[in-house]
N, C-alpha and C positions, 0 to 999 in steps of 0.2 A: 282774260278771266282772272279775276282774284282770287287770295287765298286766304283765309284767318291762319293767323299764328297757331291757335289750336290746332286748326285742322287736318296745318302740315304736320305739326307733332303728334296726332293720331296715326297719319298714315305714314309717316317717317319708323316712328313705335312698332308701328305692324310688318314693315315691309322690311327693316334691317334687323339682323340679330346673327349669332355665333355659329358655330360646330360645324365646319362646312361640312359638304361631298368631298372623300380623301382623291380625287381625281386630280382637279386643279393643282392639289396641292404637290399630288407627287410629280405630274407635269409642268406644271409650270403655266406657264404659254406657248408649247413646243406643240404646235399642231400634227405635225407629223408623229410624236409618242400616242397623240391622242388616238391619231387613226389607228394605230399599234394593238388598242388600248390598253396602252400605258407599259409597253417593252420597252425599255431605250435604255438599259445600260450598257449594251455595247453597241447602239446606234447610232447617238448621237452625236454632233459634230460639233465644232467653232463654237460662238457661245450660246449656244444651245448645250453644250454639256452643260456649263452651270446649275446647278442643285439637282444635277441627276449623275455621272460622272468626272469629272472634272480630267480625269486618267486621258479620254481623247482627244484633247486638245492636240496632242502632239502626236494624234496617228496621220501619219503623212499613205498614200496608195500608189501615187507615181508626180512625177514633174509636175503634171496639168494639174494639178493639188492647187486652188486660190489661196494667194497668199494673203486676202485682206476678204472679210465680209463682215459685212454690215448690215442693219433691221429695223425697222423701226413698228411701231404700235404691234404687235402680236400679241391675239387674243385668246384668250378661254374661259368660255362661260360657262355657267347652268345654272338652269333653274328646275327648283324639283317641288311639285307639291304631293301632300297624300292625300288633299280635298276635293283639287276637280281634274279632269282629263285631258290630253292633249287637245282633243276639238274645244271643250271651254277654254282652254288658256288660250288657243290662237284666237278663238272668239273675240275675249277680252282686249284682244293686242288690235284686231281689226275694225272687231263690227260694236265698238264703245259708244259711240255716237247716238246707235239708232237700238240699241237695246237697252230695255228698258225693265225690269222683272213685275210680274204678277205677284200677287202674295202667295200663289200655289210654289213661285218660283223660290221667293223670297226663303219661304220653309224649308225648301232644299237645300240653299243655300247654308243657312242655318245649319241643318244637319251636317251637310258637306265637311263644313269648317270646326266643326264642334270637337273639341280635344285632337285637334291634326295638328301634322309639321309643315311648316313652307321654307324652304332653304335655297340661297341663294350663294356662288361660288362664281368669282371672277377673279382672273390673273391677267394682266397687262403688261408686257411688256412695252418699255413705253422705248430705249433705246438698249440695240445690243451691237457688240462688236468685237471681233477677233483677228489674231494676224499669227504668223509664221513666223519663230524668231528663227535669226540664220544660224547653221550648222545644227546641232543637234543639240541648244535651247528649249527645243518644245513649241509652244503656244499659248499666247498669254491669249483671256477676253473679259471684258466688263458688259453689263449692263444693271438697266436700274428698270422696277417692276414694281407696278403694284400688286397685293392683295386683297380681296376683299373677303370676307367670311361672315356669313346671317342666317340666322337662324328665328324662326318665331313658333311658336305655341300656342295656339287661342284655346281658353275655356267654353263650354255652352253658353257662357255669360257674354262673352266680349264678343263670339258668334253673333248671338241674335242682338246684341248690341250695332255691330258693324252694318248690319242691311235694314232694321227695323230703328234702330233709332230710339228717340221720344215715343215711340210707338209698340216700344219693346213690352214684353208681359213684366215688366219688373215693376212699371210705373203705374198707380191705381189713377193720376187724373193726368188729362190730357190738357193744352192750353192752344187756342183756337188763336188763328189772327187779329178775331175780331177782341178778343178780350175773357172769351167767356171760356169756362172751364166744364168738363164734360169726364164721363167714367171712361177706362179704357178696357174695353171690352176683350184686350188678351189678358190680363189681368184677371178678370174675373172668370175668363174661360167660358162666357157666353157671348155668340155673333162676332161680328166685325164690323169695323168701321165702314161707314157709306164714302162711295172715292170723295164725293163732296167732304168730308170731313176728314180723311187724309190729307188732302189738298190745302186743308187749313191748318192743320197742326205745325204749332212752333214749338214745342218744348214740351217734355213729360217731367213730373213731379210728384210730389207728397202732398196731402193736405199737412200731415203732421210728420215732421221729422224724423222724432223717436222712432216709427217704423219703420224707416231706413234702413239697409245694410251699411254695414262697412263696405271700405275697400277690400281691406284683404279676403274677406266672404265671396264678394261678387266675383274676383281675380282669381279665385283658388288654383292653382293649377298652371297660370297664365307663365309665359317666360317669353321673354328678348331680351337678345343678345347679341353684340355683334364690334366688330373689329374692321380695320383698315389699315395696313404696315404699306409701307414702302422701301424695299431693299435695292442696296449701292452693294454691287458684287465686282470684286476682283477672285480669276483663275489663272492658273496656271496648268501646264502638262508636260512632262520628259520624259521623255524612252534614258529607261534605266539599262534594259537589257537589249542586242542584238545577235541572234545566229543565224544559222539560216534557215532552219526551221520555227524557231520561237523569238518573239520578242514583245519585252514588257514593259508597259509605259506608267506613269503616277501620275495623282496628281495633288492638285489641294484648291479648297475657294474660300473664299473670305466675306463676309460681307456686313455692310453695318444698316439696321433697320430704324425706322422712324417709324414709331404710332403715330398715327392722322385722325384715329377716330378708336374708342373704347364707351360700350354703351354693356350695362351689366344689370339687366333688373330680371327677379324670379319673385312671383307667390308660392310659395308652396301648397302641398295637399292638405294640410294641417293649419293656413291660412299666414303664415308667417311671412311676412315682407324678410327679404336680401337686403341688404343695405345698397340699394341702387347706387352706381357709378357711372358718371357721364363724364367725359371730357374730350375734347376735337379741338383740333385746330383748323378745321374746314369751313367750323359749323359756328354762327354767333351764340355763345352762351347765355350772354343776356337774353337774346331773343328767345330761347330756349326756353328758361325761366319763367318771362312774362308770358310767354305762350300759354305753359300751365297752371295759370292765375290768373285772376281778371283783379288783384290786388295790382296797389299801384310801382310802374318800373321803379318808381324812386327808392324800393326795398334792396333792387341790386343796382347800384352806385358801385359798390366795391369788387362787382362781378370783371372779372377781365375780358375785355369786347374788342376781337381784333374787325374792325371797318373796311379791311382793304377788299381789293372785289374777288371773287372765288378765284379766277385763273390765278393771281399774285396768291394766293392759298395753297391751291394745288403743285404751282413750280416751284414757292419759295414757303413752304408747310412751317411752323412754330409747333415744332414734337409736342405730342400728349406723352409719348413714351419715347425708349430706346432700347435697342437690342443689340445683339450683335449672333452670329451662327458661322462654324465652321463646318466644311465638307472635306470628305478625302478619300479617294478611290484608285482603282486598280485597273489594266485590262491587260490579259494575256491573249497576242496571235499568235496562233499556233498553224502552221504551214501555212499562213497564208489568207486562206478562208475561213476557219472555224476561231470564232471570239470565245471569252471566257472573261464575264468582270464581275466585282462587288466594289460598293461604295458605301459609305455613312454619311447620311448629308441634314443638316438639318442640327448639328448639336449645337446648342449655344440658351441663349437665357433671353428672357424681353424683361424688360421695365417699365410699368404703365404709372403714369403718376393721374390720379381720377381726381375727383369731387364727390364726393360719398353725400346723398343729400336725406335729411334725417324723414322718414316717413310719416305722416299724418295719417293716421287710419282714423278718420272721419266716415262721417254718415256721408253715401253718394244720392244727393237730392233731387238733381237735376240733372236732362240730357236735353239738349236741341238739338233738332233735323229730323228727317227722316230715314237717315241711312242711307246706305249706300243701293244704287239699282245697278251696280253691272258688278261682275268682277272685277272690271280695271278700275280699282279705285282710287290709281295717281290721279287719275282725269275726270274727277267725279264733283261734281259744283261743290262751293264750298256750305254750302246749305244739308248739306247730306250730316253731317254728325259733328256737333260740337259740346264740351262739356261748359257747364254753364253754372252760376248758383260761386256762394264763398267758400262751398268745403274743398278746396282745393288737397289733390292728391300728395301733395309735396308739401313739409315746411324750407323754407330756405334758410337755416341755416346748416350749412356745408362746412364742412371739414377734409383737408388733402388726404388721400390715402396714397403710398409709394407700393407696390405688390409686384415681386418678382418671379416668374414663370418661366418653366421649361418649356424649350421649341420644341414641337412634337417632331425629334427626333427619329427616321427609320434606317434599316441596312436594306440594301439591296443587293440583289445576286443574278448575273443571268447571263446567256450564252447565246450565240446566233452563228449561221453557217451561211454564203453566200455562193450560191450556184452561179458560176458566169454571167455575174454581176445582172442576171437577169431575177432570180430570185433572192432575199434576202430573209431569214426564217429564224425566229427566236424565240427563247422564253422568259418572264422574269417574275420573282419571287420577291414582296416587300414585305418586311417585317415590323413592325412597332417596337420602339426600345422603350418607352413608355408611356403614361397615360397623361401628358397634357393637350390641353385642351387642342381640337383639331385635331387628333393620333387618329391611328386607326386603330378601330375594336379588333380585327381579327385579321393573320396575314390573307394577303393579296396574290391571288395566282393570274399569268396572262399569257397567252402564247398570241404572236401575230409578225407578223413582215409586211415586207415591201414587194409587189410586184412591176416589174419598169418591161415592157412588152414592146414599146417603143421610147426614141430617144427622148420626145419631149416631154411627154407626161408617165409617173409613175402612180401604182395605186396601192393602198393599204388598209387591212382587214385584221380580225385576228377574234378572240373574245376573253373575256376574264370573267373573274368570281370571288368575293372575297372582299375586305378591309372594312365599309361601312354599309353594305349591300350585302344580303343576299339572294342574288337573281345572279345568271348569265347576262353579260351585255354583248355585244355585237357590233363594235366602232367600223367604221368607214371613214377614209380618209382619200382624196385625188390631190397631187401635187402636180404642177408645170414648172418644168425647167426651158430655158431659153435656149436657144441650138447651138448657142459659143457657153452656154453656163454661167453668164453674166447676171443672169436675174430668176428668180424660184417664186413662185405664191404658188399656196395651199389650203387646203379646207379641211373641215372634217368633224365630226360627231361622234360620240362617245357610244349611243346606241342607236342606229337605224332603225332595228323594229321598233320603238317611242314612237315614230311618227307613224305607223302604218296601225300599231295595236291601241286605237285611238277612241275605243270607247273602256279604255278600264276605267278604275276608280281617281287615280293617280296618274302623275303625267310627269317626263322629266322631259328636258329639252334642252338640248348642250346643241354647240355650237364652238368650233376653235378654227380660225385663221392667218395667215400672214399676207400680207400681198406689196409689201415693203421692204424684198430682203434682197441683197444686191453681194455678190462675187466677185471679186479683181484679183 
């Protein structure tokens, strides 16, 4: 199937953007915090401490302690929408093919998505690793992680834009295959189109211009936004203190971030364009550019077009930005079984260097297609919505923007008792130290453990409330460990009742696994 340049930058536009769920972010890719959800500062171990305490790297339990583990691809996802529900999003993810909407449908649609959020949160770890230094060194681990964070916004405008198309009430004439031109009847607010004459529509328009909106008019309210880092982390861990009843371990992480992708555009309420910021090193810019103009590429000659193919992208990235973030934490055992830790993880600064590209609030004159008929609109013919006509959205000329930003910084605090090693039981407490972007609005409370009933497999439950939610959630999490301990995979979800309470309004669907992570 092909694609117009447009039409990927429509749904590229709609589908990535900013402010994740604070989940991923205080997790990580740590599937087993997730089943917790989200306990582990005095849980987690090797590097899986990383950006959550760094302090237990060096808590040793007995001899059989691995002195080497290693990970590779661990995940954590979610997607959260406020417009349709768990049965439509699995809908959209299975039955794309054969569904098709009615216009009764189309109108729901419409509404559904009209002033909603859709957010999208992914962590990757893509390799992790730790080891046992000898005598009482500690425990060094690295790994390196992606981020993803997106967020989008749609107006009533860009709503009935997305599934109606040329066919949208905005546009007063209609333009047929055949040539001939026709009223369009949401427009006027009398009847509907015959499917015969759906069926033939290429493009809605203007007779006359001037009646046009602007962009900013139609967009009012519209926002996307959205980010891409990739972190190279070094930790460490040492037992500072030993008795026999207490002993206290440190730690510290380091690590240096790479921007991959920075996309920054807001209309406001009052109709005022953001000075849009685009820059990637994943993504062709020029293609970008021409995509959103049908003027010719010869106007970006001077645009920087890296050619190589996406993998040489993703393993050997050319930073949009640069960061860097330190961590440092604490954990006190006290007789044995009862923990006691806090950390700060997350302080440091990012560097995004953009493209700021100067806005055209022109008259929007034209639309082709007819929008989108499912939900899944990655996989939606490229015939479904394209902008068309010379008022393009964007002038190109571009100018660098350099903008420095705080890591959304938290503390953590929290405590766990473990009952003959059968039950493990905790709390944690996450705070915001302040408001950049991806913080959390309000502290995070969670209580959950680990129940291990038998050797191979352990199970983990727990529930929280708090940071960028307010609901209860209800995580589930099963791990398997192998009978010598040589090998672990895990699963787990952040809220179980999501799938079961599956006709609300809104739907989230998280997902976090390993099944790559090895012991010696």
């Amino acid at each position: 199937m092909k694609f117009s340049k447009i039409y990927l930058l429509f749904t590229f536009v709609i589908l990535i953007s900013l402010r994740s769920p604070i989940f991923a972010q205080m997790e990580g890719s740590v599937y087993s915090v997730t089943g917790r959800g989200g306990v582990g500062t005095t849980f987690v171990t090797d590097y899986q401490s990383i950006g959550i305490n760094p302090a237990n790297l060096a808590i040793k339990k007995n001899y059989r302690d691995p002195k080497f583990t290693f990970g590779l691809l661990e995940t954590n996802v979610i997607f959260s929408s406020e417009a349709i529900n768990t049965d439509e999003l699995l809908g959209a993810i299975t039955n794309y093919k054969s569904t098709r909407f009615t216009l009764d449908q189309k109108d729901e649609a419409v509404q559904k998505f009209s002033n909603k959020t859709t957010t999208i949160d992914a962590s990757v770890m893509l390799f992790g690793a730790s080891m046992q230094l000898p005598k009482k060194w500690g425990g060094l681990a690295i790994s390196v992680r992606d981020n993803i964070h997106t967020r989008v916004t749609t107006n009533d405008f860009a709503a009935e834009l997305m599934f109606y198309g040329a066919t949208s009430s905005y546009f007063p004439k209609l333009e047929l295959a055949n040539g001939d031109y026709i009223d369009n009847p949401r427009h006027t607010g009398v009847g509907e189109l015959t499917e015969d004459q759906r069926n033939q529509v290429v493009g809605g328009t203007f007779e006359d211009l001037d009646n046009a909106q602007n962009y900013s008019e139609v967009l009012s309210g519209t926002k996307t936004k959205s980010t891409w880092t990739r972190e190279y982390n070094v930790a460490w861990g040492a037992q500072i203190l030993e008795t026999y009843d207490l002993s206290i371990y440190a730690g510290i992480g380091a690590r240096y971030i790479q921007g991959l992708l920075i996309m920054d555009f807001e209309v406001g309420s009052n109709g005022e364009w953001n000075q849009p910021i685009f820059s990637s090193s994943l993504i062709n810019q020029q293609d970008i550019l021409s995509a959103a103009s049908l003027d010719s590429i010869s106007q970006f000659r001077n645009v920087d077009s890296d050619n190589r193919s996406m993998t040489e992208k993703i393993l050997l990235p050319k930073p949009a930005g640069h960061g860097y973030g330190i961590d440092f934490g604490l954990t006190f055992v006290i007789k044995r079984n009862l923990r006691v830790g806090a950390s700060i993880s997350n302080f440091g600064e990012m560097t995004w260097k953009g493209e700021i590209y100067d806005i055209n609030d022109g008259e929007l004159g034209r639309i082709n297609g007819q929008g989108f008929d499912n939900y899944n609109i990655l996989i939606s013919d490229q015939s479904a919505f394209q902008f068309a006509g010379t008022n393009s959205p964007l002038n190109w000329e571009v100018e660098e923007r350099t903008e420095t930003i705080e890591l959304p910084t938290v503390v953590r605090f929290g405590s766990s008792y473990e009952f003959f090693r059968l039950i493990h039981v905790g709390v944690d407490v996450i705070l915001p130290l302040n408001d950049a972007p991806g913080s959390l609005e309000r502290p995070f409370y969670a209580i959950g453990g680990d129940f291990r009933p038998i050797k191979s497999f352990s199970f983990s439950t727990g529930f929280n409330y708090g940071g960028n939610n307010e609901v209860y959630n209800f995580p589930l999490g099963i791990t398997y460990h192998s009978r010598k301990g040589g090998y672990e995979a895990g699963v787990s979800t952040h809220d179980v009742l999501s799938y079961f309470a599956r006709d609300k309004d809104s739907s989230t669907i998280s997902i976090a696994g390993g099944f790559l992570r090895f012991k010696l």
